[in-house]
N, C-alpha and C positions, 0 to 999 in steps of 0.2 A: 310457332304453329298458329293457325288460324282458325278461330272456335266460330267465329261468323261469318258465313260468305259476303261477296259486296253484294248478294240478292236478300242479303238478311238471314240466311238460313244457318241455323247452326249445322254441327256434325250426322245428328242422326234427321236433319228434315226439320225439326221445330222451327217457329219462329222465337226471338230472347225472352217474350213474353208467355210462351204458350207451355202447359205443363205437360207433360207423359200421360200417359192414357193410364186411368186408374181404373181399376176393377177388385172386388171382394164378393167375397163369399161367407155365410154363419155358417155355423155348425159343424165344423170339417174334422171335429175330434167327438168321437160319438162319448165316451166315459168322463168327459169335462163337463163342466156345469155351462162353461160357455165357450163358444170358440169362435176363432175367425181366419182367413187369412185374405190380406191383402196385398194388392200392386200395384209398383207403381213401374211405369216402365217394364222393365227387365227386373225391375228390383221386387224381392216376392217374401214374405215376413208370414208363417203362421203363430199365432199367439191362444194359448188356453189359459181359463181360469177355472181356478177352484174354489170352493167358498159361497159364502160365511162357513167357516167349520172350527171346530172345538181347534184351539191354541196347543198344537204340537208339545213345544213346551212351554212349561208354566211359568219361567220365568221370565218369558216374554210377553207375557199377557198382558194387558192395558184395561183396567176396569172401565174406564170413561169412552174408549174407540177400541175401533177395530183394530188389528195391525195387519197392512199393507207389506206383503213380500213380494220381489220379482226378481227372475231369474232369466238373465238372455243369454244366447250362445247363437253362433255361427256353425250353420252344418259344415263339415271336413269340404263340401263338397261344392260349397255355393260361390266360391273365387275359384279362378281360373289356377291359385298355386295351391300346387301338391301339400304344401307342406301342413302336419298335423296341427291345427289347433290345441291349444292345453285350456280345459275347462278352469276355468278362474283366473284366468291371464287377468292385466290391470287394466284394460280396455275395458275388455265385458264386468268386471267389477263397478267400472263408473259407470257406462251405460246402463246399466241393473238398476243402481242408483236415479239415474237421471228418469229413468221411467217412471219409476218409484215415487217420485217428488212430485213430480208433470200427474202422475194419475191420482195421486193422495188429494191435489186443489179440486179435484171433481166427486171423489166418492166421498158419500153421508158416513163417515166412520162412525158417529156419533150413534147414531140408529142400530151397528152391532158391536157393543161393545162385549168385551172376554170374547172376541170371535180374532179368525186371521179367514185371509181372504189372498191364496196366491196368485199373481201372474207369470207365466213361461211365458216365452217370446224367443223365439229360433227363426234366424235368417237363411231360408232354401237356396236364395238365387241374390246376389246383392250385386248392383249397380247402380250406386251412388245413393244417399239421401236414404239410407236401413234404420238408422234414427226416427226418422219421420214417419215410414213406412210400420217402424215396433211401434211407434203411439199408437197411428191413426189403428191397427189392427188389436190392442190392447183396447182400445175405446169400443170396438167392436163386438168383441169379447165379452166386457163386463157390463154391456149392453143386454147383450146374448144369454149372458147367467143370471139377469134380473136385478145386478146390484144397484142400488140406489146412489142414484149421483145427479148433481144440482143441474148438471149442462155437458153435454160433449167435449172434448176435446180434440182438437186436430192438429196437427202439424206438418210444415211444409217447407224448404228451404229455398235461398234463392244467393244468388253471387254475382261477383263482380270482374268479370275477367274481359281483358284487353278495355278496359273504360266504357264495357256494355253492362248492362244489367239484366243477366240470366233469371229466368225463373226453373225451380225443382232443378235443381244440377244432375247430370249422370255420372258414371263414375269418372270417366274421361276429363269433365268439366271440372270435377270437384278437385282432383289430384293436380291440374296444372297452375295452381299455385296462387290464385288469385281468393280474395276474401269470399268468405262462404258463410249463410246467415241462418243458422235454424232456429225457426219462430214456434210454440206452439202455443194456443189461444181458445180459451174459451169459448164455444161460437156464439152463443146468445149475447155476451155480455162483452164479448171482446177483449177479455181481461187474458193479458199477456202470462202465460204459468210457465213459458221456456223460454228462453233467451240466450243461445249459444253464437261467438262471435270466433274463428279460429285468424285472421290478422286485422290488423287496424284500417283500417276508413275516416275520410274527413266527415264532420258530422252530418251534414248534408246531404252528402251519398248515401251515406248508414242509413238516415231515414227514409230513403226512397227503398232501401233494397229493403226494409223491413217492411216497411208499406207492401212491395211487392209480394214479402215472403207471406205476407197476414192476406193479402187477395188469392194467395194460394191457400190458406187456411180457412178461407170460406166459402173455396169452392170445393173441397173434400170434405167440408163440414155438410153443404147440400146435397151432395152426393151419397153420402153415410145415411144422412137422415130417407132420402130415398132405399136404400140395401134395407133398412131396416120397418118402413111402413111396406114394402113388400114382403120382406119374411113374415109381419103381422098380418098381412093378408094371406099368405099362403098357411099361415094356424090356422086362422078364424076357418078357411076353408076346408084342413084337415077335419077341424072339431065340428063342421057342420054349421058353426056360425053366419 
């Protein structure tokens, strides 16, 4: 099959460089302390946080930090197959995790310590790159709930199919077999916090598709920071400011 035309055009119209049209939204869960949801494409991720709040149970407490939980799941509804997802399947067990890590390098745990602090993250609509999509919407979020964290976070993937170099894959892209790269990166500091590779690449390739996946991640980092000096303007202007 043919994922590039000889005009350059991939499947849905992009060019191998250009990313899916991103768009979010704050506050979309009114009893969360922060919310978000984000898309990218077709692919559509809402994420809530809860937090700082008293440690569920006690003996997960951490006198010195906070303790980071997260919880992802796939609505029954958001792939095209019928078949019932089981909550806690070994997927969404590692992805929970990976979030988990990826958002632990941004937030000040230190600043609430004996506190927990959850993230949910439910995928509505997935087409390709839901990984990427739960960060960037998880960074939104704990934006959104005022947690203290040194820098944003974004993330973005990019691949390598028929000897071209894709940027943000869909799902199409991502499933036909070719190496697939998710980056996610501190934006200020550029400091790499995710790093998923699913086959091998000579080293040289690797560093361009990363390079490419990290230009994805600082353009959803720009973007963010735009969503969110707007929502601060649309307070100041609720409060009169």
């Amino acid at each position: 099959m043919e994922y590039v035309s000889p005009e350059g055009l991939r499947l849905d119209g992009r060019r191998p460089m250009e990313m899916r049209q991103i768009r979010a939204e704050i506050g979309a869960v009114g009893k969360a302390d922060g919310s978000a949801v984000f898309e990218m494409g077709n692919t559509k991720v809402i994420a809530a946080v809860y937090g700082p709040r008293e440690v569920q149970n006690r003996s997960q407490q951490i006198n010195d930090k906070a303790l980071v939980r997260c919880e992802y799941s796939m609505a029954n509804f958001s792939t095209g197959d019928r078949m019932r997802k089981q909550k806690g399947d070994r997927r969404s067990t590692e992805i929970s995790l990976v979030i988990r890590q990826t958002m632990e390098a941004c937030i000040l745990t230190h600043l609430m310590p004996r506190s927990q602090i959850d993230i949910f993250v439910q995928v509505l609509q997935a087409d390709g790159g839901t990984r990427s999509a739960c960060i960037n919407a998880a960074t939104l979020a704990l934006a959104d709930a005022g947690i203290p964290m040194c820098d944003l976070i974004t993330s973005c993937s990019a691949g390598y199919l028929n000897s071209t170099p894709l940027l943000d894959l869909n799902y199409v892209e991502d499933s036909a077999g070719g190496a697939d790269v998710t980056v996610g990166i501190l934006a200020k500091s550029d400091k790499v916090t995710l790093l998923q590779m699913d086959a091998k690449l000579p080293m040289d390739i690797f560093e361009n598709i990363m390079q490419l996946a990290v230009e994805g991640c600082k353009a959803i980092a720009n973007y963010i920071r735009e969503v969110l000096l707007e929502n601060t303007k649309k307070l100041e202007h609720r409060r009169g400011v």
